[in-house]
GUTI-605953 format. One record per atom (N, C-alpha, C): residue in three letters; x, y, z; atom name. Coordinates in nm, 4 decimals. Each point is the difference from the previous one (the first is absolute). Layout:
<atoms>
Ala | X | Y | Z | CA
...
</atoms>
This chain:
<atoms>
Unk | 3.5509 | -1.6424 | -1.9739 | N
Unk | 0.1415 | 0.0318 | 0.0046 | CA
Unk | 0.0589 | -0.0787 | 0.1159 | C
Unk | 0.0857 | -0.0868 | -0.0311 | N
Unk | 0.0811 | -0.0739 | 0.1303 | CA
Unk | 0.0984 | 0.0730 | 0.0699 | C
Unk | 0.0317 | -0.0184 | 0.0898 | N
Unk | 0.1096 | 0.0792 | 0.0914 | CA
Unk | 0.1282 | 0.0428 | -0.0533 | C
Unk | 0.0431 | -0.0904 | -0.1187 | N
Unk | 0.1262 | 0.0741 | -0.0407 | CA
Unk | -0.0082 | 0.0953 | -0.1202 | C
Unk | -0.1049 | -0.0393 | -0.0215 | N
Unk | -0.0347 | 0.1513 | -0.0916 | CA
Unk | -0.0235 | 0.0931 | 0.1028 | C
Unk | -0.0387 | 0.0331 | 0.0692 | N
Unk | -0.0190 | 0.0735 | 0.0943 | CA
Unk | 0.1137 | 0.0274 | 0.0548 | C
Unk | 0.1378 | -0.0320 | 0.0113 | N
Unk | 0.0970 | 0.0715 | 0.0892 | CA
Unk | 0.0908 | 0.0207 | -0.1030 | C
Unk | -0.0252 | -0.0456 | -0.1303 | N
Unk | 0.0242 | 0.0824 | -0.1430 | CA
Unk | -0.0336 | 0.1379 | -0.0195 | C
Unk | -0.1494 | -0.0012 | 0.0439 | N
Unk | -0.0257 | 0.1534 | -0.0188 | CA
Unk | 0.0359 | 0.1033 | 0.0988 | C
Unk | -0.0016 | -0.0457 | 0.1483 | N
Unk | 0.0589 | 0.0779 | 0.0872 | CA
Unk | 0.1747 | 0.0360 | 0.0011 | C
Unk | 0.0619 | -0.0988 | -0.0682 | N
Unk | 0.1311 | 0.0548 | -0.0218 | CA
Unk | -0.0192 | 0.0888 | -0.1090 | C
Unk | -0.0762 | -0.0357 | -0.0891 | N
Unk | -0.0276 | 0.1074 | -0.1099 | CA
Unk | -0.0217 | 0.1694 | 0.0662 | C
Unk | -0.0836 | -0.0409 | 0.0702 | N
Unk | -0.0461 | 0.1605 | 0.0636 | CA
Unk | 0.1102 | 0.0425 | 0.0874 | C
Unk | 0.0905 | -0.1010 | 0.0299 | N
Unk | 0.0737 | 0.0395 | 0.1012 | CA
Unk | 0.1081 | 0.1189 | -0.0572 | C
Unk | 0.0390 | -0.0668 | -0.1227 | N
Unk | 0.1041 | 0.0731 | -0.1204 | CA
Unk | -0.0075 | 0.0918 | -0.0476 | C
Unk | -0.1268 | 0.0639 | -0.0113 | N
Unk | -0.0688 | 0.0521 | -0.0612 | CA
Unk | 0.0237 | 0.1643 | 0.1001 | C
Unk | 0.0319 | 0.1322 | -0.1199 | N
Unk | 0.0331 | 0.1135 | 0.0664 | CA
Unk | -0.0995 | 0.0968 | 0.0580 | C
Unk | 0.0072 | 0.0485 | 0.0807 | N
Unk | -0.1404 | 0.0833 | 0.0074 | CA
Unk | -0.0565 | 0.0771 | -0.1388 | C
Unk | 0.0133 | 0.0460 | -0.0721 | N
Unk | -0.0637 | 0.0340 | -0.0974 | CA
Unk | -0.1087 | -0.1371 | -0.0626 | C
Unk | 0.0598 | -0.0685 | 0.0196 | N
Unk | -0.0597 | -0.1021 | -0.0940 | CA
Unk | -0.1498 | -0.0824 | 0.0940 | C
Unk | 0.0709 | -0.0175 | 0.0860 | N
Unk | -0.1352 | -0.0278 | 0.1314 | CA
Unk | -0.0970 | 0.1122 | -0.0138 | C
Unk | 0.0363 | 0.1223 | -0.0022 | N
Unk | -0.0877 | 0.1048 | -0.0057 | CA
Unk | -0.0940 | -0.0181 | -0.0811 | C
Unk | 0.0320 | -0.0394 | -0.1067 | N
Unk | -0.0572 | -0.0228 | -0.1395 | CA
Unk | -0.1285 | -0.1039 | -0.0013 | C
Unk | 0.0858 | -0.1018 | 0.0469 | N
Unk | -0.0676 | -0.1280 | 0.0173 | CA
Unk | -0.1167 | 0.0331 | 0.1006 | C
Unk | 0.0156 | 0.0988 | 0.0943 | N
Unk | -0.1091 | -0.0108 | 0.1073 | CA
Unk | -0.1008 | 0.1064 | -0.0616 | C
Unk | 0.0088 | 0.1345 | -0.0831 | N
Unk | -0.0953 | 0.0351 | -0.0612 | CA
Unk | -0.0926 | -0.0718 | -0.0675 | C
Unk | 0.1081 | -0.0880 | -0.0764 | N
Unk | -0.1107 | -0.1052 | -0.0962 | CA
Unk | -0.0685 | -0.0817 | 0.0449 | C
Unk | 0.0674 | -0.0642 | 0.1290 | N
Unk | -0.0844 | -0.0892 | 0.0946 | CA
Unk | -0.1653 | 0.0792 | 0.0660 | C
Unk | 0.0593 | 0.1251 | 0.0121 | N
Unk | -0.1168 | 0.0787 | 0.0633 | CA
Unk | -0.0962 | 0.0690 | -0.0941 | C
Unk | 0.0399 | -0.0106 | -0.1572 | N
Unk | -0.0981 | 0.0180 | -0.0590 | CA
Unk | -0.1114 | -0.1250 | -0.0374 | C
Unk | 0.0666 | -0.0783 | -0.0321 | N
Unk | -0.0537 | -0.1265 | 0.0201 | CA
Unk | -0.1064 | -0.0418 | 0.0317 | C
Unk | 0.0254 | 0.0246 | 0.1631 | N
Unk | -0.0450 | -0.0516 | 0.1190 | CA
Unk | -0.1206 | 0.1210 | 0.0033 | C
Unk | 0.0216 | 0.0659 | -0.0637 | N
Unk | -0.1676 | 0.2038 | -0.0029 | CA
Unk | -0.0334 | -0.0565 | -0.0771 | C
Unk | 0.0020 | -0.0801 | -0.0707 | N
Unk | -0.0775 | -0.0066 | -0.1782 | CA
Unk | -0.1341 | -0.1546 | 0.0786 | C
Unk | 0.1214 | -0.1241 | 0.0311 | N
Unk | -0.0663 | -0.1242 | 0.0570 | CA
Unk | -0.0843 | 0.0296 | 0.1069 | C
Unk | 0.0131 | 0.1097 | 0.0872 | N
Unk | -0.0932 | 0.0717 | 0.1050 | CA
Unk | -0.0859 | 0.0532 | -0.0302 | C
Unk | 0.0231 | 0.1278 | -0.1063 | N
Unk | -0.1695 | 0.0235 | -0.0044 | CA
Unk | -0.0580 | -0.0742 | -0.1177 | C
Unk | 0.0522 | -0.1085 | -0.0677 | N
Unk | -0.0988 | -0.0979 | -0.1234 | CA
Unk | -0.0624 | -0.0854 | 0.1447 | C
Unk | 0.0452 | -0.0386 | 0.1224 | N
Unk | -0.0638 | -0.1033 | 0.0742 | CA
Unk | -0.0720 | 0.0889 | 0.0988 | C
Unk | -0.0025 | 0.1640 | 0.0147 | N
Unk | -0.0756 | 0.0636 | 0.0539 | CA
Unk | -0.1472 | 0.0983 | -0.0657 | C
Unk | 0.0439 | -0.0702 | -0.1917 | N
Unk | -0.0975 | 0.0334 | -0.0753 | CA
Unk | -0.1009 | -0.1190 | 0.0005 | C
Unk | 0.0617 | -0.0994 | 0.0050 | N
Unk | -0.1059 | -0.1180 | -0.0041 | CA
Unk | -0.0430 | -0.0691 | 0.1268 | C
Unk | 0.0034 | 0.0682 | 0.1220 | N
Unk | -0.0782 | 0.0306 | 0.1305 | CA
Unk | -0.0942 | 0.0694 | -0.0404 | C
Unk | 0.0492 | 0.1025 | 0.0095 | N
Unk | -0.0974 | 0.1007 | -0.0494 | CA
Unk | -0.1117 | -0.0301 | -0.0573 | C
Unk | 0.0216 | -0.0772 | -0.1300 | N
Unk | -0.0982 | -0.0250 | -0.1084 | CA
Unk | -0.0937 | -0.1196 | 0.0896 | C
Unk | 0.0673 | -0.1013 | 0.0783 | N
Unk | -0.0771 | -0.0788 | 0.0898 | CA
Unk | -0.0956 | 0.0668 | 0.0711 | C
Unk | 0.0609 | 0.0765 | 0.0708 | N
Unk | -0.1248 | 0.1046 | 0.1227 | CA
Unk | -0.0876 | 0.0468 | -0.0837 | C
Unk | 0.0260 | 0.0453 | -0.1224 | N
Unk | -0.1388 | 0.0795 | -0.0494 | CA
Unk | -0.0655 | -0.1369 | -0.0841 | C
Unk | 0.0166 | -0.1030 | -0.0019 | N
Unk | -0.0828 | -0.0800 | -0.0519 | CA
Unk | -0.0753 | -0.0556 | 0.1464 | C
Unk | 0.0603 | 0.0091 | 0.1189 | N
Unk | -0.0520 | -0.0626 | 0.1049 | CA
Unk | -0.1063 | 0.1097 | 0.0305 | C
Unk | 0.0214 | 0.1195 | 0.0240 | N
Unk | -0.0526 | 0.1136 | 0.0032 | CA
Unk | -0.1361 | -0.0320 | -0.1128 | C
Unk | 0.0240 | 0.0114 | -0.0704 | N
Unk | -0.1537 | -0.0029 | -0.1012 | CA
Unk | -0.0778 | -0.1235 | 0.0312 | C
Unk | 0.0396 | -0.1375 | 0.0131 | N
Unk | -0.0515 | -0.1344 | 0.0433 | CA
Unk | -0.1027 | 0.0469 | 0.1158 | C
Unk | 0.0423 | 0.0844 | 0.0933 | N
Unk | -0.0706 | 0.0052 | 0.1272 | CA
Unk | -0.0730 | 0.1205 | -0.0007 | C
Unk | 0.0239 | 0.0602 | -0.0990 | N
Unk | -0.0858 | 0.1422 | -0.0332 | CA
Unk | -0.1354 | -0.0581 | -0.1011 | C
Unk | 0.0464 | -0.1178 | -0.1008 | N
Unk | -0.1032 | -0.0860 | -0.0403 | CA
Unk | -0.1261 | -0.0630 | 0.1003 | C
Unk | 0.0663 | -0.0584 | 0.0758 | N
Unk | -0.0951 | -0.0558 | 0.0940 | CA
Unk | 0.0847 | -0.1810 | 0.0446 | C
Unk | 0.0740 | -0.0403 | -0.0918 | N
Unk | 0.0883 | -0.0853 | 0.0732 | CA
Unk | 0.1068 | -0.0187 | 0.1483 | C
Unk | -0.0709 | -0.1239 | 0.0067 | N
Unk | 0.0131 | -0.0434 | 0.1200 | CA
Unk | 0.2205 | -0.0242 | 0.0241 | C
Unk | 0.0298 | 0.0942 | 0.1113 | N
Unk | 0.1762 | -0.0386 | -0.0001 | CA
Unk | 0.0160 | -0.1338 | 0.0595 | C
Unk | 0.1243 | 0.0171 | -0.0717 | N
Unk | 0.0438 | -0.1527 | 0.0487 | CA
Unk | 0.0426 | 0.0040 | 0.1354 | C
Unk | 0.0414 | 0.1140 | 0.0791 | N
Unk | 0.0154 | -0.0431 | 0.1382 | CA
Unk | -0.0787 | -0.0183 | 0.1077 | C
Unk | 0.0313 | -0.0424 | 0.0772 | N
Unk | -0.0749 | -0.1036 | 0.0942 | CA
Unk | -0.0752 | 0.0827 | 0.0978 | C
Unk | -0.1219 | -0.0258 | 0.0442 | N
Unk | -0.0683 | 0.0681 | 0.0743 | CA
Unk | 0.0520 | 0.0770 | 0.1258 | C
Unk | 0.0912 | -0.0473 | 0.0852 | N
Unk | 0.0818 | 0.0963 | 0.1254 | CA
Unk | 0.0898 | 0.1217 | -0.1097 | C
Unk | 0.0211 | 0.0152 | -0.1062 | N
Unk | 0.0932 | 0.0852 | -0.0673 | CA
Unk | -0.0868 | 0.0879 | -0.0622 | C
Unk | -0.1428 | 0.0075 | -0.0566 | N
Unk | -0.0613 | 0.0647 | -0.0792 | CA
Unk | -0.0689 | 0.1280 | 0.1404 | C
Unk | 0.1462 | 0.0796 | 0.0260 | N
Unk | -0.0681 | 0.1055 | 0.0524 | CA
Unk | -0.0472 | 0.1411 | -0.0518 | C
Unk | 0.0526 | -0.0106 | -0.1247 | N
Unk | -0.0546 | 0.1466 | -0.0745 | CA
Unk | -0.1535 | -0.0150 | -0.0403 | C
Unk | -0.0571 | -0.0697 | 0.0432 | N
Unk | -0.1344 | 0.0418 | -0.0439 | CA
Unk | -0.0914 | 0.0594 | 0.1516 | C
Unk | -0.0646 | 0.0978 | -0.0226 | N
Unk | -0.0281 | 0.0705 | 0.1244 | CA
Unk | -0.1487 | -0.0834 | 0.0645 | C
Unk | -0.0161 | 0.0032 | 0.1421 | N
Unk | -0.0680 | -0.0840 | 0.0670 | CA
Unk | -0.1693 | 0.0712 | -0.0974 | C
Unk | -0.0712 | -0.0898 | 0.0307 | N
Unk | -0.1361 | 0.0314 | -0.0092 | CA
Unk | -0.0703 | 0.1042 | 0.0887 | C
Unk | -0.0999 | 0.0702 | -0.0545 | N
Unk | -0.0585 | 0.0997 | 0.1267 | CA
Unk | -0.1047 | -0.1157 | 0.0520 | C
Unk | -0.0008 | 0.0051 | 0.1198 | N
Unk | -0.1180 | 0.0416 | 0.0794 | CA
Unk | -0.1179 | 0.0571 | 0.0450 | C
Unk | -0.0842 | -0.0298 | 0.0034 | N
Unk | -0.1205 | 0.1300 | 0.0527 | CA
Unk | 0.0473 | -0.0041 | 0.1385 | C
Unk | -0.0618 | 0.0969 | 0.0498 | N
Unk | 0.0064 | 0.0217 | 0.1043 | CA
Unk | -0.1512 | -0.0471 | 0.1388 | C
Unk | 0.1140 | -0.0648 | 0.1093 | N
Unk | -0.0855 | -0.1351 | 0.0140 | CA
Unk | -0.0645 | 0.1292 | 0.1383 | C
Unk | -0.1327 | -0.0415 | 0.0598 | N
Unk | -0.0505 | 0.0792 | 0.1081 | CA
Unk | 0.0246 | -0.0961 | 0.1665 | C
Unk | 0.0461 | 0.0820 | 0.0414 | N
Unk | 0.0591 | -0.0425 | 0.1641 | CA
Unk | -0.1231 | -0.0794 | 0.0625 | C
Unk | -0.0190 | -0.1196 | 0.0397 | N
Unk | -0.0540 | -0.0846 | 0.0551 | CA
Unk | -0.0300 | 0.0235 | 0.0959 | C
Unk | 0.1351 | -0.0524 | 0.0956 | N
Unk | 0.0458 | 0.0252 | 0.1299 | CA
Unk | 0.0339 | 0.1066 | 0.0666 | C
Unk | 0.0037 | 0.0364 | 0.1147 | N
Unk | 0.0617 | 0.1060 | 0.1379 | CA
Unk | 0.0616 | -0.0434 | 0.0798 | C
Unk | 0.0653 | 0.1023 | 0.0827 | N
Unk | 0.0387 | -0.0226 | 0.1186 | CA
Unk | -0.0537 | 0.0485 | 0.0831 | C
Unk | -0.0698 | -0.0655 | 0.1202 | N
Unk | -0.0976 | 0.0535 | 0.0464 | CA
Unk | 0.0688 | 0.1252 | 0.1367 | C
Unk | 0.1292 | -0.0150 | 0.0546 | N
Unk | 0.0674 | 0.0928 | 0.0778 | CA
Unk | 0.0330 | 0.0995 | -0.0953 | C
Unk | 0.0514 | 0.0048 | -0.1160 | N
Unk | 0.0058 | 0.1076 | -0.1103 | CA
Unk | -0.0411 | -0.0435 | -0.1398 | C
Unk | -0.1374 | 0.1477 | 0.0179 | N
Unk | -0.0697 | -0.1230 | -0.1087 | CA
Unk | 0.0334 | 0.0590 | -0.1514 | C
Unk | 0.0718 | 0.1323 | 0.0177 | N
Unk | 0.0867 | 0.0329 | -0.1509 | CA
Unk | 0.0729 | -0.1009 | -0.0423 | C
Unk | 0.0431 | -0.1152 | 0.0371 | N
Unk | 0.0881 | -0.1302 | -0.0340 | CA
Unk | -0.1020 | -0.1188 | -0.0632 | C
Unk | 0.0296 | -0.0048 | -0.1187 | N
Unk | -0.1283 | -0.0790 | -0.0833 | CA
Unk | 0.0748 | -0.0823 | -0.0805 | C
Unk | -0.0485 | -0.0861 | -0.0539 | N
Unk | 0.0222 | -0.0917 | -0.0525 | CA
Unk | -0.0887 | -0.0862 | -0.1154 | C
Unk | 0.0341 | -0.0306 | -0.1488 | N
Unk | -0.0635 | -0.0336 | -0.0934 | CA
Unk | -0.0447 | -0.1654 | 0.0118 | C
Unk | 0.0481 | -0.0674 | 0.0357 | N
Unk | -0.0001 | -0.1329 | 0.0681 | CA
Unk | 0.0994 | -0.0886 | -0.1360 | C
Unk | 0.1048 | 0.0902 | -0.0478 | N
Unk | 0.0557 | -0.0413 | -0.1272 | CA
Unk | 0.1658 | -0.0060 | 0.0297 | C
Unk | 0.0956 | -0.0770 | -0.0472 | N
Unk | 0.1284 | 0.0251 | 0.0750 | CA
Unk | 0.0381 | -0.0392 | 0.1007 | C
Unk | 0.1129 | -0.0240 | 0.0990 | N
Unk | 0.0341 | -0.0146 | 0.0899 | CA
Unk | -0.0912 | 0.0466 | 0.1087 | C
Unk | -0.0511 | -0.0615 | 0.1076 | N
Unk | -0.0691 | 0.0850 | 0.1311 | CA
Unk | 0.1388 | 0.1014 | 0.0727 | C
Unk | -0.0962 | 0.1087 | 0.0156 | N
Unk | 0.0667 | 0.1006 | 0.1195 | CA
Unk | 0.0062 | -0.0587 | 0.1089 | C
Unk | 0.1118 | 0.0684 | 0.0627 | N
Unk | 0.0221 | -0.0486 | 0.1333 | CA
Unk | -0.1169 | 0.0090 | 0.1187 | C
Unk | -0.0653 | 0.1091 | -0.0717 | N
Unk | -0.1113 | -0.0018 | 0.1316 | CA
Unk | -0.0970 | -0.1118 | -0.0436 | C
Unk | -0.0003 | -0.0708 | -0.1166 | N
Unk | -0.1281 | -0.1019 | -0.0075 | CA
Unk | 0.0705 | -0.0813 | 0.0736 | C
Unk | 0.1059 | -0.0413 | -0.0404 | N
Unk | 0.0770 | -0.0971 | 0.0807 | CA
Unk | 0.0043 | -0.0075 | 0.1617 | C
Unk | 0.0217 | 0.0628 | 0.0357 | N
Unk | 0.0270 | 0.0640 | 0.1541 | CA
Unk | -0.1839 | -0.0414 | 0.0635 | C
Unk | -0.1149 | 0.0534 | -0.0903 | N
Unk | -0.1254 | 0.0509 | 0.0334 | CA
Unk | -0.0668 | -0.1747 | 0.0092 | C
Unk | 0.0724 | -0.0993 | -0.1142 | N
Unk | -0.0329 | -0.1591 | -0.0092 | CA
Unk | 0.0521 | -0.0612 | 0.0876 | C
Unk | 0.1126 | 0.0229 | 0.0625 | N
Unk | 0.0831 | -0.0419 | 0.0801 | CA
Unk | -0.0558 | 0.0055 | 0.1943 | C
Unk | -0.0682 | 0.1455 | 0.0052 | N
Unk | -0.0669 | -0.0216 | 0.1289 | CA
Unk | -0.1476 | -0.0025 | -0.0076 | C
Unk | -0.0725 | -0.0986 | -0.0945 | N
Unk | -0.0953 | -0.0523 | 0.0028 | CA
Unk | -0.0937 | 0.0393 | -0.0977 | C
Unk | -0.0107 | 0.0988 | -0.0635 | N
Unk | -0.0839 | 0.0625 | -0.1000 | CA
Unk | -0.0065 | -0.0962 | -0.0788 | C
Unk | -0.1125 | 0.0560 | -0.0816 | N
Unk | -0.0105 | -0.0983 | -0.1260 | CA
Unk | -0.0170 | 0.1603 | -0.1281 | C
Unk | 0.0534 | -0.0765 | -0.0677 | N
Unk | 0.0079 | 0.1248 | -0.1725 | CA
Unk | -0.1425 | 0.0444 | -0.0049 | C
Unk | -0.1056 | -0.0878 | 0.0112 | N
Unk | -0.1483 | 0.1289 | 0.0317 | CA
Unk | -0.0614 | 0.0509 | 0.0640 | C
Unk | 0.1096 | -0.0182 | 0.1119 | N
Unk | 0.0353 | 0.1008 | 0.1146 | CA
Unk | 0.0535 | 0.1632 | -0.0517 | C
Unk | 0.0867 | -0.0171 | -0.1514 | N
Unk | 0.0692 | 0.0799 | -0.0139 | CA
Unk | -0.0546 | 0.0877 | -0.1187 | C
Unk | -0.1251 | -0.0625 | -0.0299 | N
Unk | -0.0680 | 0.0671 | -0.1883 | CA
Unk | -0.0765 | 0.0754 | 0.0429 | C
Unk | 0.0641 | 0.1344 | -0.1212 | N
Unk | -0.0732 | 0.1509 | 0.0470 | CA
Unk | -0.1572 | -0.0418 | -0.0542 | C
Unk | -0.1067 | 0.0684 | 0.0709 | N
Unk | -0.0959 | -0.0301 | 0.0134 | CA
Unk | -0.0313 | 0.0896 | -0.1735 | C
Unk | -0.1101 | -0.1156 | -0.0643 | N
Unk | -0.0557 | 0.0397 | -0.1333 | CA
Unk | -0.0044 | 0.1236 | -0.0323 | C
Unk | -0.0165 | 0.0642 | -0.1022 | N
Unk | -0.0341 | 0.1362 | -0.0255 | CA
Unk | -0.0634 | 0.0075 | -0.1200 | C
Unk | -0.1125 | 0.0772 | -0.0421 | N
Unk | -0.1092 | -0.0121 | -0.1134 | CA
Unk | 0.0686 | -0.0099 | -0.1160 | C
Unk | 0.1007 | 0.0892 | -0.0462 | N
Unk | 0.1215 | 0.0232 | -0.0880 | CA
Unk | 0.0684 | -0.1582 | -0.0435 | C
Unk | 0.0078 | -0.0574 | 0.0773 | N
Unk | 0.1105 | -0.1058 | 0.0030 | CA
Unk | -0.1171 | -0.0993 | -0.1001 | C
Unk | -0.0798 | -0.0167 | 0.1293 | N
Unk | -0.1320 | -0.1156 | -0.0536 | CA
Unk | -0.0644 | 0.0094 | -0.1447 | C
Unk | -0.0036 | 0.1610 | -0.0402 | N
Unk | -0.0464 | 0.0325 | -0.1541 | CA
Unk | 0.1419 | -0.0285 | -0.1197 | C
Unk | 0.0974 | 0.0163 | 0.0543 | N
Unk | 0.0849 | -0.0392 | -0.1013 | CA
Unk | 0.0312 | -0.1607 | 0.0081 | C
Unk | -0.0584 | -0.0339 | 0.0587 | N
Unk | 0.0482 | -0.1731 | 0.0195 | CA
Unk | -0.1686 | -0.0250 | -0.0922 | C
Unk | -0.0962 | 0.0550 | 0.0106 | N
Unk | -0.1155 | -0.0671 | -0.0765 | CA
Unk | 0.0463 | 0.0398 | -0.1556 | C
Unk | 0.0344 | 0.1119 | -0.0395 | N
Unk | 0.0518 | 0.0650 | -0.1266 | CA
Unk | 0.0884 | -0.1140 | -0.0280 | C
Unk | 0.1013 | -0.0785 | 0.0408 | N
Unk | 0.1320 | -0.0313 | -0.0117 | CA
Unk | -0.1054 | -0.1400 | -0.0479 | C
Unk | -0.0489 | -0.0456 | 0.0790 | N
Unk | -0.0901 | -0.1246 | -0.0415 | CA
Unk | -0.0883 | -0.0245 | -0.1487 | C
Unk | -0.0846 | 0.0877 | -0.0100 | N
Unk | -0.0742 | 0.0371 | -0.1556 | CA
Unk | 0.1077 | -0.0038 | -0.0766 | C
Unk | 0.1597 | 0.0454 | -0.0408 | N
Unk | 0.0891 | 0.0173 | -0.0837 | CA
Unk | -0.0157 | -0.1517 | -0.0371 | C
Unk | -0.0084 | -0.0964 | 0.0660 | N
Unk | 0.1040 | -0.1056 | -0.0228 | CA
Unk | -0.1080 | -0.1126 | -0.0296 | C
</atoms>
């Protein structure tokens, strides 16, 4: 539509009595409910096809920093390595970021097997078990 059709129709509306605008804007607003939910039915129908794709086992198309709905992996649970030898309830798996006290403990001269809790029969039998598995 070029511009003077366009100030065709606004003088049109301009003329135009309130009853009749009234009119015109119901119909506009039915319209506009009908074109809304046909383009909020066929969303819809998208998500549940995306929805089943990934309930299949297909891979989404978005990009690895965005695929946060899938929940992290478990872990076992790893056994504390390390201590602190001023408080030795403060332990450490040797996995992750170092604590501040390894840090602090490397820093005035220690060395990390300075810092490994001494063996325990328990530990040594599940590390031979863990070995035969594999």
């Amino acid at each position: 539509m070029n511009s003077n059709e366009s100030e065709m129709r606004k003088s049109d509306l301009d003329t135009m009595d309130f009853d009749e605008l009234w009119l015109l804007h119901e119909e506009l607003t039915k319209i506009l409910a009908e074109k809304i939910s046909a383009e909020k039915h066929k969303l819809e129908q998208r998500l549940a096809q995306l929805s089943r794709g990934e309930q299949v086992g297909e891979i989404p198309s978005l990009p690895q920093e965005q695929r946060t709905d899938r929940p992290r992996r478990k872990y076992p649970k790893v056994l504390p390595k390390y201590f602190n030898p001023s408080a030795p309830l403060e332990t450490w798996s040797g996995r992750g970021k170092q604590p501040l006290w390894v840090v602090a403990a490397l820093r005035s001269g220690h060395k990390l097997e300075d810092l490994r809790m001494p063996a325990s029969k328990e530990a040594s039998g599940n590390r031979g078990r863990r070995d035969q598995r594999r």
